[in-house]
Structures are given as structure tokens and as C-alpha cells.
C-alpha positions in Angstrom: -15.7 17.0 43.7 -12.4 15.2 44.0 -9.3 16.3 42.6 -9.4 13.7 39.7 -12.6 15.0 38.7 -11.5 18.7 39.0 -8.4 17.9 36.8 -9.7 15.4 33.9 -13.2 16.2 34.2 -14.6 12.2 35.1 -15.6 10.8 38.0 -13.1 8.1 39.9 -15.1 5.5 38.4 -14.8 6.2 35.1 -10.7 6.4 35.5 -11.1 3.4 37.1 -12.9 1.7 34.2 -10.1 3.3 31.3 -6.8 2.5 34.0 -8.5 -1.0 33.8 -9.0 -1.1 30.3 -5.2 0.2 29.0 -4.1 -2.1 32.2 -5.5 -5.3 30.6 -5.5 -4.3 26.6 -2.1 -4.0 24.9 -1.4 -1.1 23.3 1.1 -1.6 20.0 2.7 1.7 18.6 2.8 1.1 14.6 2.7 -2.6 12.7 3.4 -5.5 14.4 6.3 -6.9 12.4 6.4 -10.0 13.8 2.8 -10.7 12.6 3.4 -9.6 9.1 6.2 -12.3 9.3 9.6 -10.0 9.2 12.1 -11.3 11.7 14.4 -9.1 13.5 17.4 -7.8 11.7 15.6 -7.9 8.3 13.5 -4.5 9.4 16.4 -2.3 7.4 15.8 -4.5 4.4 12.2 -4.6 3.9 10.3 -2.0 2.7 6.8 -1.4 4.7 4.5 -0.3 1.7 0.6 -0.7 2.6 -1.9 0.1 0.2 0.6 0.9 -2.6 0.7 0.0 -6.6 3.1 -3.1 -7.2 4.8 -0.5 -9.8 5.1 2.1 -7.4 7.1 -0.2 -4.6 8.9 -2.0 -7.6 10.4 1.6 -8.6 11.1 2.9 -5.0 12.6 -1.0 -4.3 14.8 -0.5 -6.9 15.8 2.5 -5.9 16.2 1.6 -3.0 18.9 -1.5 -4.1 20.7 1.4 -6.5 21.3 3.7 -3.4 
């Protein structure tokens, strides 16, 4: 056994296969902003709800403005 099998427990080939894999997929920590069509320096005043009632986010929005 080789050390990189001794330490993660796969063979070369299969770190070979995941290096390749994260090498040539992105990886994107949390929402892509830009996607969802919120330019930069508007992050602070937009309010990233998913999957929430329109009351709910209408009430923490205003809020929100009060504060």
C-alpha cells in the first residue's frame, strides 16, 4: 500500500479521478448572485429569502427599512 492509500483509504486512481473531477467542476460556496440577477453593491440591500411566504418577507422587509 502506498501512503495515499494508508492515509485516505483509496487507491491513487481513485484520488486521481476526484483531483480531476474538483480540478475541472467549479465548486460555488452559497447562491450565485449574479445568476439570480443582484449586481454588486446591491447585496446589503436585498434580502435573500428562498422558499418563504410573501407575508413573511413583506414583514421582515419592512422591518428591515424601519431599522
Amino acid at each position: 500500500m502506498t501512503d495515499i492509500e494508508i492515509k485516505t483509504g483509496m487507491t491513487d486512481a481513485e484520488c486521481e479521478r476526484l483531483d480531476k473531477y474538483y480540478t475541472e467542476n467549479t465548486f460555488e460556496l452559497g447562491p450565485n448572485l449574479l445568476k439570480q440577477g443582484i449586481k454588486p453593491g446591491e447585496v446589503r440591500n436585498t434580502l435573500l429569502l428562498k422558499n418563504v411566504d410573501r407575508d413573511v418577507a413583506e414583514y421582515v422587509r419592512s422591518q428591515a427599512a424601519a431599522l
